[in-house]
mmCIF entry with sequence, helices, sheets and N, C-alpha, C, O atoms, coordinates in Angstrom:
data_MODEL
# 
_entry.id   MODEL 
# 
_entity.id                         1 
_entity.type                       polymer 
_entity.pdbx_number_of_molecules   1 
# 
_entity_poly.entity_id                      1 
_entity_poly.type                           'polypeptide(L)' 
_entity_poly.nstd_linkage                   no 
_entity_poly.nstd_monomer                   no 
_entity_poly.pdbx_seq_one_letter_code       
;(UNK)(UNK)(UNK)(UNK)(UNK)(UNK)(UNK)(UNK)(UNK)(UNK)(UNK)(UNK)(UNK)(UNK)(UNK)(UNK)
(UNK)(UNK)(UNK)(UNK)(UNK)(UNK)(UNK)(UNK)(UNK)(UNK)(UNK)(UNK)(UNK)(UNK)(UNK)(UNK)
(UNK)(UNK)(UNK)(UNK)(UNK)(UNK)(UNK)(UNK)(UNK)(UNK)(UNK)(UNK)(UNK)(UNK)(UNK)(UNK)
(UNK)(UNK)(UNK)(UNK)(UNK)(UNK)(UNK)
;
_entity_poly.pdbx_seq_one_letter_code_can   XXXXXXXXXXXXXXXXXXXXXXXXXXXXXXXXXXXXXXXXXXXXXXXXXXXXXXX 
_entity_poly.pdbx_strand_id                 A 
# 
loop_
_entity_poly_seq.entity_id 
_entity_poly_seq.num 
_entity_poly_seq.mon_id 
_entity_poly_seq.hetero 
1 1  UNK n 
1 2  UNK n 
1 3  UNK n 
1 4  UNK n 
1 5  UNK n 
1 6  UNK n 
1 7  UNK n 
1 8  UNK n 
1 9  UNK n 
1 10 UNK n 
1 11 UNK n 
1 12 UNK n 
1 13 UNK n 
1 14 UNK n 
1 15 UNK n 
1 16 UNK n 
1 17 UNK n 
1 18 UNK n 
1 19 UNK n 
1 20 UNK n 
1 21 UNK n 
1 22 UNK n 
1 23 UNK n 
1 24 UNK n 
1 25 UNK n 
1 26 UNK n 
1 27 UNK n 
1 28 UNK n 
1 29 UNK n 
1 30 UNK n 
1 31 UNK n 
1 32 UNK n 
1 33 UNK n 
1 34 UNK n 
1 35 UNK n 
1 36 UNK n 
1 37 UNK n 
1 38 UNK n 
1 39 UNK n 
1 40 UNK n 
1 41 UNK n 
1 42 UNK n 
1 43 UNK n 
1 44 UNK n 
1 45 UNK n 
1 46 UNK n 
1 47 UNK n 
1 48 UNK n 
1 49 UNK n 
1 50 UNK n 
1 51 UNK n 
1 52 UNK n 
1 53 UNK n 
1 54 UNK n 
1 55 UNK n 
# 
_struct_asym.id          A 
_struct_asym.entity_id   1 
# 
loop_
_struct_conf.conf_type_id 
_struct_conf.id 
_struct_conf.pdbx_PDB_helix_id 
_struct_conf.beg_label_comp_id 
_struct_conf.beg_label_asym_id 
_struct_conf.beg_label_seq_id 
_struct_conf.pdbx_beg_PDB_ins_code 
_struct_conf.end_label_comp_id 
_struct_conf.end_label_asym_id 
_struct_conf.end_label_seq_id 
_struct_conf.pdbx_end_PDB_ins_code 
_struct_conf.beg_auth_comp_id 
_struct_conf.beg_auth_asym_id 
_struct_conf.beg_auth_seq_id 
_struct_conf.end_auth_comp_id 
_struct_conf.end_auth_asym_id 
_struct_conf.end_auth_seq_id 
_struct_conf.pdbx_PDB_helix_class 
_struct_conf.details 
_struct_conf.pdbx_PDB_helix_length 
HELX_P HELX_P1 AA1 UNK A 23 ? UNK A 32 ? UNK A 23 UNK A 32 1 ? 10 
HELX_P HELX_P2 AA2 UNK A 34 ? UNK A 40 ? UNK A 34 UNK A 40 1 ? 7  
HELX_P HELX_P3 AA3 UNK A 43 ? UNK A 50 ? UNK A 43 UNK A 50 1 ? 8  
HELX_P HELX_P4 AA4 UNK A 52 ? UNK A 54 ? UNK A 52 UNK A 54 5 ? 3  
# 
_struct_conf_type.id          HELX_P 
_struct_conf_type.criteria    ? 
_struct_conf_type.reference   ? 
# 
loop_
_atom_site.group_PDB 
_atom_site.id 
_atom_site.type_symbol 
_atom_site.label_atom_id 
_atom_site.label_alt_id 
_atom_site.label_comp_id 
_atom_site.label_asym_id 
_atom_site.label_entity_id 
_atom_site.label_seq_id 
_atom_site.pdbx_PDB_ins_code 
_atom_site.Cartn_x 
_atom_site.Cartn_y 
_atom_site.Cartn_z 
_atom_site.occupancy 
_atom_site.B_iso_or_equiv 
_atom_site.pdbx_formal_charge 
_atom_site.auth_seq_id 
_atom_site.auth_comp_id 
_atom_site.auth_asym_id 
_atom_site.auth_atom_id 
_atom_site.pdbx_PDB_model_num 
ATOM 1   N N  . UNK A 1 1  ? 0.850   -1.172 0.000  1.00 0.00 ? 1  UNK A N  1 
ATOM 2   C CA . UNK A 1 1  ? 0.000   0.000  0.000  1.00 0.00 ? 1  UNK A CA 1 
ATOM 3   C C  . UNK A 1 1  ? 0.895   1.235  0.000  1.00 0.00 ? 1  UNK A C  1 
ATOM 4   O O  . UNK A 1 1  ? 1.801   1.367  0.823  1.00 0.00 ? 1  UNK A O  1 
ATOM 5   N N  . UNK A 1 2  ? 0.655   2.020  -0.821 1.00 0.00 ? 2  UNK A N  1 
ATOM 6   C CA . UNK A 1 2  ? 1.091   3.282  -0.932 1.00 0.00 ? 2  UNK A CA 1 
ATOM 7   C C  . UNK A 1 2  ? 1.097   4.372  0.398  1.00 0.00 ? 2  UNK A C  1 
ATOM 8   O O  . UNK A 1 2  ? 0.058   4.897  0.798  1.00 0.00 ? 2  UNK A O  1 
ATOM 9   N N  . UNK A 1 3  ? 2.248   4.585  0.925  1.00 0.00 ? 3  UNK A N  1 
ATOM 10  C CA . UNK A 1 3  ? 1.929   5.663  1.988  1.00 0.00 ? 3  UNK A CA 1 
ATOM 11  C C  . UNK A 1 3  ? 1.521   6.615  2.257  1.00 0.00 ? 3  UNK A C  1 
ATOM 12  O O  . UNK A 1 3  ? 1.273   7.003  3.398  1.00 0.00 ? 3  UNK A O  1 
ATOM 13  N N  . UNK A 1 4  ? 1.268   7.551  0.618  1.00 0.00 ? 4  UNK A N  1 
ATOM 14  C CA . UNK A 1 4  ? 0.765   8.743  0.319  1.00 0.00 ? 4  UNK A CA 1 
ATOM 15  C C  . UNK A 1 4  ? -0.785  8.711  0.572  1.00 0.00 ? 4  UNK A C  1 
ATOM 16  O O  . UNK A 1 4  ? -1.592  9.583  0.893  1.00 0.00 ? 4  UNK A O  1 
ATOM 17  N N  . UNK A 1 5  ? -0.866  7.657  0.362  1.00 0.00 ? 5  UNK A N  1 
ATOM 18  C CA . UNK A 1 5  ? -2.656  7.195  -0.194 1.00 0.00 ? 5  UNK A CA 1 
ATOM 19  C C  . UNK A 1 5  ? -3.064  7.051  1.706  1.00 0.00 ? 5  UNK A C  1 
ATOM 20  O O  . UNK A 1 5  ? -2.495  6.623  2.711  1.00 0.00 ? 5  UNK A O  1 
ATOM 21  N N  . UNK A 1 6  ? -4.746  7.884  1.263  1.00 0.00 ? 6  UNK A N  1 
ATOM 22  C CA . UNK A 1 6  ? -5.088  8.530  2.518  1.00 0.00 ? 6  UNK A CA 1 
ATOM 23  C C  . UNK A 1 6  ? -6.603  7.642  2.200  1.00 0.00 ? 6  UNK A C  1 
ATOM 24  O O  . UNK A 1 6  ? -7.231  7.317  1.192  1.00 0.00 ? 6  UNK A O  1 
ATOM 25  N N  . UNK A 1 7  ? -6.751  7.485  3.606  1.00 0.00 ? 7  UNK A N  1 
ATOM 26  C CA . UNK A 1 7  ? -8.141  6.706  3.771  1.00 0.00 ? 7  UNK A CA 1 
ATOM 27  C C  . UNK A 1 7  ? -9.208  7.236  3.857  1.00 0.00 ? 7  UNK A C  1 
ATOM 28  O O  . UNK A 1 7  ? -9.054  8.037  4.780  1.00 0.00 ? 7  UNK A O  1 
ATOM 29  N N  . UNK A 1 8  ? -10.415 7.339  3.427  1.00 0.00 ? 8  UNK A N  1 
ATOM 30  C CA . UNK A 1 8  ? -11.451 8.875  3.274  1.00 0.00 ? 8  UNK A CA 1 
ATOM 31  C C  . UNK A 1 8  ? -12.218 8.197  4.605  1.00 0.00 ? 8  UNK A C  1 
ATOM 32  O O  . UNK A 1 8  ? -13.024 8.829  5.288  1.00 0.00 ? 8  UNK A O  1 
ATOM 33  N N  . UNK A 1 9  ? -11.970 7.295  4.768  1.00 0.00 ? 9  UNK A N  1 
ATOM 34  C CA . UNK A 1 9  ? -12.460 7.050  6.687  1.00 0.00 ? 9  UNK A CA 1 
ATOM 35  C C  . UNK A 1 9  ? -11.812 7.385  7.565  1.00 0.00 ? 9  UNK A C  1 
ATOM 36  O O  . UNK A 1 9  ? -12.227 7.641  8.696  1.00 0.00 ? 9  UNK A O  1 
ATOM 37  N N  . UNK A 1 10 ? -10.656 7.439  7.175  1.00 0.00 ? 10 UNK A N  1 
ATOM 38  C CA . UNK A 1 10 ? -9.860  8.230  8.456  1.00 0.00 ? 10 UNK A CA 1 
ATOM 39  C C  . UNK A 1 10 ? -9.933  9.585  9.003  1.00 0.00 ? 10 UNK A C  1 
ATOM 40  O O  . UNK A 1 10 ? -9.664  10.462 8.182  1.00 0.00 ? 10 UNK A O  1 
ATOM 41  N N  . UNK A 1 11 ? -10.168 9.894  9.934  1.00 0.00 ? 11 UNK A N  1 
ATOM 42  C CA . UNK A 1 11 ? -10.303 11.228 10.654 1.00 0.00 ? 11 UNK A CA 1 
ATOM 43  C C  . UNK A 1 11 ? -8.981  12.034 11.109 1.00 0.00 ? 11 UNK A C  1 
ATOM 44  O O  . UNK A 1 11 ? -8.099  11.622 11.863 1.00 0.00 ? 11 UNK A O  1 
ATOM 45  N N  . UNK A 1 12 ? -9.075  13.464 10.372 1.00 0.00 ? 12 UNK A N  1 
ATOM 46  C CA . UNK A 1 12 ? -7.599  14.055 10.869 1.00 0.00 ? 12 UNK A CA 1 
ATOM 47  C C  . UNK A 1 12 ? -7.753  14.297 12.374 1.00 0.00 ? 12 UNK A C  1 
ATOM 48  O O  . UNK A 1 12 ? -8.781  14.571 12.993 1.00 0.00 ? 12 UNK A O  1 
ATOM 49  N N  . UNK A 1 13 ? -6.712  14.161 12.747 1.00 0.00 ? 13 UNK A N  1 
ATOM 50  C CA . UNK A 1 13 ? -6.352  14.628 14.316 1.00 0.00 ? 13 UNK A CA 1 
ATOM 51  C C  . UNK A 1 13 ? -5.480  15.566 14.329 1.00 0.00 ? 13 UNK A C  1 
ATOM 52  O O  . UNK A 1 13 ? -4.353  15.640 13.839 1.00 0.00 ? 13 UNK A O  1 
ATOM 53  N N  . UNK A 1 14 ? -6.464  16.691 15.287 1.00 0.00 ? 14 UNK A N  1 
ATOM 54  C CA . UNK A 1 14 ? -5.663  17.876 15.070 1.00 0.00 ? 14 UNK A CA 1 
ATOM 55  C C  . UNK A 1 14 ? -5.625  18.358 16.835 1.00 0.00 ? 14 UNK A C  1 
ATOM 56  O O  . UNK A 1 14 ? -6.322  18.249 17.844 1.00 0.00 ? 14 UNK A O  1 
ATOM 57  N N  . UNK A 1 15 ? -4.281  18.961 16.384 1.00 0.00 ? 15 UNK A N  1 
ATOM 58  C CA . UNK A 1 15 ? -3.907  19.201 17.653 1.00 0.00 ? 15 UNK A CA 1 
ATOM 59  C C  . UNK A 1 15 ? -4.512  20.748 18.287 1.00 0.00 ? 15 UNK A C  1 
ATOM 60  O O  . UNK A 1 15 ? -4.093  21.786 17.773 1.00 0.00 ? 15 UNK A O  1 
ATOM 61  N N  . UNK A 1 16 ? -5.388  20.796 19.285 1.00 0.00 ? 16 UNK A N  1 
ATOM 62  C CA . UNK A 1 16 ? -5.341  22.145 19.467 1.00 0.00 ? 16 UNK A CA 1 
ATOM 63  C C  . UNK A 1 16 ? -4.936  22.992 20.741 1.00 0.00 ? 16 UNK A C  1 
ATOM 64  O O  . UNK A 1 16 ? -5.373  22.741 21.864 1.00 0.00 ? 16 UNK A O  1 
ATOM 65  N N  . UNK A 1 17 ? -4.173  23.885 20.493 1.00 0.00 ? 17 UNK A N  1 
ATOM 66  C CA . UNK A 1 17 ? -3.244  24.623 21.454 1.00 0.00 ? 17 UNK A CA 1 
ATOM 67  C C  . UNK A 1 17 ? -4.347  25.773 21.874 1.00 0.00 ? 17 UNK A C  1 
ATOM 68  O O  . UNK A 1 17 ? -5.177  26.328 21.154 1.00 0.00 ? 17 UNK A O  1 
ATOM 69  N N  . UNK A 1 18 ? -4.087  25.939 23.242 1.00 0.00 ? 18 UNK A N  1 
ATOM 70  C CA . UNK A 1 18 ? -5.070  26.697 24.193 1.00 0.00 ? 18 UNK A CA 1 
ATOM 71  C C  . UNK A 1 18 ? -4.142  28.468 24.455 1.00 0.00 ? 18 UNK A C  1 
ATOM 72  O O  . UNK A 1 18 ? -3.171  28.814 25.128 1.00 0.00 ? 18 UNK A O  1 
ATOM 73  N N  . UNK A 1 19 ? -4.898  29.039 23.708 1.00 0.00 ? 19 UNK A N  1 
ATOM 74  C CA . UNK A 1 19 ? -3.745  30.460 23.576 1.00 0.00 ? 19 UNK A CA 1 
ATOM 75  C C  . UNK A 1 19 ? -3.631  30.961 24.884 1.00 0.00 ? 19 UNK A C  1 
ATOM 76  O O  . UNK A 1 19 ? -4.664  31.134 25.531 1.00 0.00 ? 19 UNK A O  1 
ATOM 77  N N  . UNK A 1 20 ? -2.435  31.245 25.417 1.00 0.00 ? 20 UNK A N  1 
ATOM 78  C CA . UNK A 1 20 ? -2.499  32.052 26.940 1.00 0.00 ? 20 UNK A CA 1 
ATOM 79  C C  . UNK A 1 20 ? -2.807  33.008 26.755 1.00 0.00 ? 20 UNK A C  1 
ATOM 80  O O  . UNK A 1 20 ? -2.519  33.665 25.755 1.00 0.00 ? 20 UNK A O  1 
ATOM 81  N N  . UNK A 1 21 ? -3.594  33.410 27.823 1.00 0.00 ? 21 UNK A N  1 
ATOM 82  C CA . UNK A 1 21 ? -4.122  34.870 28.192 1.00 0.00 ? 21 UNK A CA 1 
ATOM 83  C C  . UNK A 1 21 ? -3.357  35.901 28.402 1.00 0.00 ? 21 UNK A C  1 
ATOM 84  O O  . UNK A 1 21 ? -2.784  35.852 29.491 1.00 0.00 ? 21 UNK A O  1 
ATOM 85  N N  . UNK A 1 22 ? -3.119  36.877 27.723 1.00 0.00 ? 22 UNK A N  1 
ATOM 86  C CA . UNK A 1 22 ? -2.522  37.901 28.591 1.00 0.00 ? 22 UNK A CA 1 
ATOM 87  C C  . UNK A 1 22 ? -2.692  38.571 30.074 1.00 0.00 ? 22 UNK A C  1 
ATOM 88  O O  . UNK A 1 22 ? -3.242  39.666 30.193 1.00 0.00 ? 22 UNK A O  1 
ATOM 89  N N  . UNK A 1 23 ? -2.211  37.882 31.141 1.00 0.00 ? 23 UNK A N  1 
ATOM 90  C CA . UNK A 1 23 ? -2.361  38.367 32.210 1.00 0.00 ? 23 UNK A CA 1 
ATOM 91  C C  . UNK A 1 23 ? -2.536  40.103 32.573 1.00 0.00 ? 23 UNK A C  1 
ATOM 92  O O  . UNK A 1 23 ? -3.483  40.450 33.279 1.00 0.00 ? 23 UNK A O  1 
ATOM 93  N N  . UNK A 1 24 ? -1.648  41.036 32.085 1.00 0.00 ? 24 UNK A N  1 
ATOM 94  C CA . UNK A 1 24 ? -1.855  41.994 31.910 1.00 0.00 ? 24 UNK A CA 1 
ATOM 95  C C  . UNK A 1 24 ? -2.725  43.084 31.271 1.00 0.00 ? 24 UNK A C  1 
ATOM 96  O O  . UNK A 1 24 ? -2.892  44.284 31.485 1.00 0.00 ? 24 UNK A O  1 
ATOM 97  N N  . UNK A 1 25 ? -3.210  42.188 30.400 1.00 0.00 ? 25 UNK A N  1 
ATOM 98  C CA . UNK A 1 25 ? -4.556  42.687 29.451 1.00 0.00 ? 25 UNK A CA 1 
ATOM 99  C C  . UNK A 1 25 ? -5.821  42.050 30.413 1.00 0.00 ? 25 UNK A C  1 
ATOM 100 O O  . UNK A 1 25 ? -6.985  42.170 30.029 1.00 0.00 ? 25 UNK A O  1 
ATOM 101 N N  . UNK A 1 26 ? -5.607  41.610 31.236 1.00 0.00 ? 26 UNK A N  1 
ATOM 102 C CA . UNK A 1 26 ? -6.813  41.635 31.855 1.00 0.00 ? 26 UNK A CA 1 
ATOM 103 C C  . UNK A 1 26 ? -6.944  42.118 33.034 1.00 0.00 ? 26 UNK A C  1 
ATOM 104 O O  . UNK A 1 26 ? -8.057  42.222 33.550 1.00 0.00 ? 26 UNK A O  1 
ATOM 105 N N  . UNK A 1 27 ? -5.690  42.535 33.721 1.00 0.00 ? 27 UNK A N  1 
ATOM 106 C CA . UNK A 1 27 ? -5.833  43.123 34.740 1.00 0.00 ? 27 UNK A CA 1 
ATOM 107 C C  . UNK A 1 27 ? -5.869  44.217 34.397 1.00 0.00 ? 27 UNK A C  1 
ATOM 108 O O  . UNK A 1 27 ? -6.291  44.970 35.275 1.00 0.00 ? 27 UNK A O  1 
ATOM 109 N N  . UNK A 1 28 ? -5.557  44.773 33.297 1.00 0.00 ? 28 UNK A N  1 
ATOM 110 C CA . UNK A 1 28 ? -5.923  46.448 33.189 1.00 0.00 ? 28 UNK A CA 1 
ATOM 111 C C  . UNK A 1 28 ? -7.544  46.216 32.613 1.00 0.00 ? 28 UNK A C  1 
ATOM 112 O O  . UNK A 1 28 ? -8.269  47.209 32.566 1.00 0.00 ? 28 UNK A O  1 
ATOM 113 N N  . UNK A 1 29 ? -8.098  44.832 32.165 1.00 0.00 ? 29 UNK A N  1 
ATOM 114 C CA . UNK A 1 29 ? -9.586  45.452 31.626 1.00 0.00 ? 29 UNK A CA 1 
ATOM 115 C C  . UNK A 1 29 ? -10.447 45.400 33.154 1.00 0.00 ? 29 UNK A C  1 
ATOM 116 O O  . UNK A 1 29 ? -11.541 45.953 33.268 1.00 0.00 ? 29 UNK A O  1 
ATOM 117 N N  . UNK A 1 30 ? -9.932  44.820 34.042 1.00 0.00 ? 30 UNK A N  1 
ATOM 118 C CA . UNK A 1 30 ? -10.408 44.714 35.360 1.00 0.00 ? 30 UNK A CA 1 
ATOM 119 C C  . UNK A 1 30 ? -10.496 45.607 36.029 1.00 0.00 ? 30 UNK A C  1 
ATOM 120 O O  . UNK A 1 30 ? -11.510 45.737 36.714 1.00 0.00 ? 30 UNK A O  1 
ATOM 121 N N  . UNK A 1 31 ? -9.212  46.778 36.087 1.00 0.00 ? 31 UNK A N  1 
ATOM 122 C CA . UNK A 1 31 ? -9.058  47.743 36.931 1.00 0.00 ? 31 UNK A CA 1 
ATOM 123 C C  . UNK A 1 31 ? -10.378 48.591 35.938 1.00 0.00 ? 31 UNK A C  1 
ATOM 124 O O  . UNK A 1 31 ? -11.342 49.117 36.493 1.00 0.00 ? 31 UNK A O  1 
ATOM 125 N N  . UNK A 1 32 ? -10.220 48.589 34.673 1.00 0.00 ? 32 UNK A N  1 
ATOM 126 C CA . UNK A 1 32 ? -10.940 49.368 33.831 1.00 0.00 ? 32 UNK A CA 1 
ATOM 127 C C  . UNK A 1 32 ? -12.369 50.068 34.506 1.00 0.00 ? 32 UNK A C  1 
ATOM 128 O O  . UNK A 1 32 ? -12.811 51.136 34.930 1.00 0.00 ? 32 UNK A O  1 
ATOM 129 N N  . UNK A 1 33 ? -12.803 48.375 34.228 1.00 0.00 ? 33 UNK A N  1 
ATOM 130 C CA . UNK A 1 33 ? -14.258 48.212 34.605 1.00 0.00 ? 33 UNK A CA 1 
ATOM 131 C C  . UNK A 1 33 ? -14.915 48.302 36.602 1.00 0.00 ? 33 UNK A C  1 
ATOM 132 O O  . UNK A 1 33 ? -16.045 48.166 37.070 1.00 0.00 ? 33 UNK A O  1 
ATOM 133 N N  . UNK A 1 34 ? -13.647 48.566 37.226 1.00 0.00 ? 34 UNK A N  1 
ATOM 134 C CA . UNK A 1 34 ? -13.835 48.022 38.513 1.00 0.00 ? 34 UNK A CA 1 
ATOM 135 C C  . UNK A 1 34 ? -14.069 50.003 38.781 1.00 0.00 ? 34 UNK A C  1 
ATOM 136 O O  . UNK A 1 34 ? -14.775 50.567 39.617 1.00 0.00 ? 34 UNK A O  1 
ATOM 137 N N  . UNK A 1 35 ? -13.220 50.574 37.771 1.00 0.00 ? 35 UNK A N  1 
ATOM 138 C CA . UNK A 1 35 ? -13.814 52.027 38.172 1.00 0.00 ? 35 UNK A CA 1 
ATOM 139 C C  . UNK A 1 35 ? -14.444 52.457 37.841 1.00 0.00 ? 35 UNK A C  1 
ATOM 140 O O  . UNK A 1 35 ? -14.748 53.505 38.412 1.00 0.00 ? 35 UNK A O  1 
ATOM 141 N N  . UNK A 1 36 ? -15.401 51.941 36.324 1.00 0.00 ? 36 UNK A N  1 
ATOM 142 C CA . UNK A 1 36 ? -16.531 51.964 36.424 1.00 0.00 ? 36 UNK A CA 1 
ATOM 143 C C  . UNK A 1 36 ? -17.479 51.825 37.471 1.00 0.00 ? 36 UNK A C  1 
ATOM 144 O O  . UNK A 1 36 ? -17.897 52.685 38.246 1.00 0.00 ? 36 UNK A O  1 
ATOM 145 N N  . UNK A 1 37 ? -17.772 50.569 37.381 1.00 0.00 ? 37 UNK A N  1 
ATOM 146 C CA . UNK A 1 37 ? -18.886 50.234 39.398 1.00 0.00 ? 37 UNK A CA 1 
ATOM 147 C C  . UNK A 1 37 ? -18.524 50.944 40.397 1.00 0.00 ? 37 UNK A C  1 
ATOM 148 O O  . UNK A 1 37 ? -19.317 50.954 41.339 1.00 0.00 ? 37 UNK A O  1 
ATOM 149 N N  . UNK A 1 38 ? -16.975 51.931 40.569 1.00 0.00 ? 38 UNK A N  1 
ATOM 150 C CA . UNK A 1 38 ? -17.201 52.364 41.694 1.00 0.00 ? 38 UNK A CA 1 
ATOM 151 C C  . UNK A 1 38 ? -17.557 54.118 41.278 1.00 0.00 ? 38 UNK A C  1 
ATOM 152 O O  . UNK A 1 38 ? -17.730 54.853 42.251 1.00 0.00 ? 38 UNK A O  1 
ATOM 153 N N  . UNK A 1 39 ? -17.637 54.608 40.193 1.00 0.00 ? 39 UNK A N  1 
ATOM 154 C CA . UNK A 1 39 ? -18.246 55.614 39.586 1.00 0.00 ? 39 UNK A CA 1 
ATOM 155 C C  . UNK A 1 39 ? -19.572 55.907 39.614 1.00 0.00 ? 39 UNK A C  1 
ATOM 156 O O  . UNK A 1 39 ? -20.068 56.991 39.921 1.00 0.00 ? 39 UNK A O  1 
ATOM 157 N N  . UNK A 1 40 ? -20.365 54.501 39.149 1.00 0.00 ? 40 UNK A N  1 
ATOM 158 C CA . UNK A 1 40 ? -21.644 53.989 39.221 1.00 0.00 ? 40 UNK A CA 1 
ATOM 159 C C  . UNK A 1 40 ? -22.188 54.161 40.795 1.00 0.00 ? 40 UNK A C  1 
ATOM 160 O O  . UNK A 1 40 ? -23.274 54.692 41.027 1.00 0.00 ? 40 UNK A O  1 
ATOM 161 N N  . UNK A 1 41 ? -21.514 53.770 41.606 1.00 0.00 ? 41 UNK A N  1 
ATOM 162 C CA . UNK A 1 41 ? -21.867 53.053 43.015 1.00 0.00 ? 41 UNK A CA 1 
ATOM 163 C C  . UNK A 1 41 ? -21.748 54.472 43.851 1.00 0.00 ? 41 UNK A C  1 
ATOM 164 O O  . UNK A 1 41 ? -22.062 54.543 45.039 1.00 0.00 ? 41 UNK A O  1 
ATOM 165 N N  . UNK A 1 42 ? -21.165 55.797 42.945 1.00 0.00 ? 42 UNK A N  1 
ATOM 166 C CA . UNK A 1 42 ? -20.678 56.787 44.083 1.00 0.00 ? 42 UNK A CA 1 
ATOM 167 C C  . UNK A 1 42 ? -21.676 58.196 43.008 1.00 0.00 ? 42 UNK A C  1 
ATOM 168 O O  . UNK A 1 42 ? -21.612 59.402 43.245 1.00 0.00 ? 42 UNK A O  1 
ATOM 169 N N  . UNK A 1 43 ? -22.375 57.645 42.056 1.00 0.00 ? 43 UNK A N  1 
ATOM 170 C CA . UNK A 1 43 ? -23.522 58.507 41.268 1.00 0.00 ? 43 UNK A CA 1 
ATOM 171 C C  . UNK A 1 43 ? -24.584 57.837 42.160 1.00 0.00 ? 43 UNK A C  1 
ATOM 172 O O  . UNK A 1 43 ? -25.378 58.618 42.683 1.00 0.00 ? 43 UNK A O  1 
ATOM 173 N N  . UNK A 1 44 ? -24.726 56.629 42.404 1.00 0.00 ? 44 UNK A N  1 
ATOM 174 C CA . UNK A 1 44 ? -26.015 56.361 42.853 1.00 0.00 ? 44 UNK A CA 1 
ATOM 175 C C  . UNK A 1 44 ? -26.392 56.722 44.380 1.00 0.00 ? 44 UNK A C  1 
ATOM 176 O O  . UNK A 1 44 ? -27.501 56.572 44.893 1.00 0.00 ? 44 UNK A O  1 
ATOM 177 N N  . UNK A 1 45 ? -25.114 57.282 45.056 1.00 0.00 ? 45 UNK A N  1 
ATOM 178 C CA . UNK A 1 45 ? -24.649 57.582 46.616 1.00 0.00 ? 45 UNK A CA 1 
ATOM 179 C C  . UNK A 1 45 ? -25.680 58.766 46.527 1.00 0.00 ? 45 UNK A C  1 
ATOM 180 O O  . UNK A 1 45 ? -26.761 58.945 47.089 1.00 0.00 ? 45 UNK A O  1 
ATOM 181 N N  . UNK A 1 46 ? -24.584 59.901 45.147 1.00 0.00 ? 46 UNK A N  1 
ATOM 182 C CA . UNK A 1 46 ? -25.023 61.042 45.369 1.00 0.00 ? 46 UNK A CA 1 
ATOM 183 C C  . UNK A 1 46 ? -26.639 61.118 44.840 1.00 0.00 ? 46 UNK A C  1 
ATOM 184 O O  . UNK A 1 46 ? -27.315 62.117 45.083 1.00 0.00 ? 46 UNK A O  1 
ATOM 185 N N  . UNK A 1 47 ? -27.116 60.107 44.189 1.00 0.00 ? 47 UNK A N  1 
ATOM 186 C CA . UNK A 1 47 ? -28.598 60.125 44.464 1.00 0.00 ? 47 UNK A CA 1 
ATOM 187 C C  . UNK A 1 47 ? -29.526 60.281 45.516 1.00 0.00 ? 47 UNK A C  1 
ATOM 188 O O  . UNK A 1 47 ? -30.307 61.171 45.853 1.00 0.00 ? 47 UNK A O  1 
ATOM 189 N N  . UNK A 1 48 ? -29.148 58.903 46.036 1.00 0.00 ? 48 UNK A N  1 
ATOM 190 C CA . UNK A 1 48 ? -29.859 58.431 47.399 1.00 0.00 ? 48 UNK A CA 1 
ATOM 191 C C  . UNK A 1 48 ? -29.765 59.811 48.330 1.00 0.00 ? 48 UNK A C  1 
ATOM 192 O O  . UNK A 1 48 ? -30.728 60.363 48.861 1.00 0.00 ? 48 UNK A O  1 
ATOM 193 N N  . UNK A 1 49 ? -28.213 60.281 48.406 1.00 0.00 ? 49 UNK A N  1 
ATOM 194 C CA . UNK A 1 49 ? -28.015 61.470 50.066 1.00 0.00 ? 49 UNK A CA 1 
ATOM 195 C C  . UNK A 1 49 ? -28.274 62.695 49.615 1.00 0.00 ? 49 UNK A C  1 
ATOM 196 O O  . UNK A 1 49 ? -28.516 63.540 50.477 1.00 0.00 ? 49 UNK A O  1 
ATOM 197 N N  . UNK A 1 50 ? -28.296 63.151 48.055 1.00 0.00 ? 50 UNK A N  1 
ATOM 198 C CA . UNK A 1 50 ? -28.695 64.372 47.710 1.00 0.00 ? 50 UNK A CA 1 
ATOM 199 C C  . UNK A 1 50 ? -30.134 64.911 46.976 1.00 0.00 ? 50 UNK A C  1 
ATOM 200 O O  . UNK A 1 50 ? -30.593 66.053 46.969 1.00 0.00 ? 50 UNK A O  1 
ATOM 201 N N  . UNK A 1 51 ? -30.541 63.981 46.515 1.00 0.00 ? 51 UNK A N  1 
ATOM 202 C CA . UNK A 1 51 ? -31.372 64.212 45.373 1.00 0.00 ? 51 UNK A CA 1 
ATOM 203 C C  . UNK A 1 51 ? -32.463 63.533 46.030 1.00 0.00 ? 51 UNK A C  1 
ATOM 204 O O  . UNK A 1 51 ? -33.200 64.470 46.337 1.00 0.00 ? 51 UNK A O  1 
ATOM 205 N N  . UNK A 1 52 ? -32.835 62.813 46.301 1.00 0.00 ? 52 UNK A N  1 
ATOM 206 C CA . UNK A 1 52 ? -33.803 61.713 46.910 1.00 0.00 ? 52 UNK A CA 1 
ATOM 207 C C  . UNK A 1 52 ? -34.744 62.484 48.294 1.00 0.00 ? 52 UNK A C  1 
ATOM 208 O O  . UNK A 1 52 ? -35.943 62.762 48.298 1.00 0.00 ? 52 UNK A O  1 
ATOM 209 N N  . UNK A 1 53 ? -33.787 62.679 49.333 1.00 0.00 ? 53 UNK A N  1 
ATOM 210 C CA . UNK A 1 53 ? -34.633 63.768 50.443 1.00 0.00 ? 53 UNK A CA 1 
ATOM 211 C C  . UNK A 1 53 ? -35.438 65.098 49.924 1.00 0.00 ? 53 UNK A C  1 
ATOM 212 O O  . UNK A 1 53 ? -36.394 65.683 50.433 1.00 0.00 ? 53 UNK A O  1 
ATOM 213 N N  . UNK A 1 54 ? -34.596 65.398 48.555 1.00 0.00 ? 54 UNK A N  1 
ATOM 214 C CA . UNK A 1 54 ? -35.596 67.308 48.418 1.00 0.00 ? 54 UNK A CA 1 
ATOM 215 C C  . UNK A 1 54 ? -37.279 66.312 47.658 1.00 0.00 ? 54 UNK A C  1 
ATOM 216 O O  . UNK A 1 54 ? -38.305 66.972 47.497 1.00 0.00 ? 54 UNK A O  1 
ATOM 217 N N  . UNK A 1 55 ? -37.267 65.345 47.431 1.00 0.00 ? 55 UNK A N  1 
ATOM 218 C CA . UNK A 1 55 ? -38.572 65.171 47.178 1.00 0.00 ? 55 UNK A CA 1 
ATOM 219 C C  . UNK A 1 55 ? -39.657 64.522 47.757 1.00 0.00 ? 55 UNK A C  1 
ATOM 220 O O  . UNK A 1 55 ? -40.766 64.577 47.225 1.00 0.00 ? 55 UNK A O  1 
# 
């Protein structure tokens, strides 16, 4: 049998490599977003203690 010659039943096996994360690209999208919520969390402050009692 020819070694070139490929079996149309045979299934390729493929190897797949798991890309690393950039550790650093996510700790800056973390810090990103973490000052978001505390932006969020310190608009909704000045809701509640300022805005909320005059009505």
């Amino acid at each position: 049998m020819d070694p070139r010659y490929q079996d149309s039943s045979m299934k390729a096996e493929y190897l797949e490599m798991q890309k690393k994360a950039n550790s650093s690209l996510i700790a800056s999208a973390f810090l990103e977003y973490a000052a978001y919520f505390i932006i969020f969390l310190g608009f909704l402050y000045f809701l509640v203690i300022y805005l909320f009692p005059k009505f």
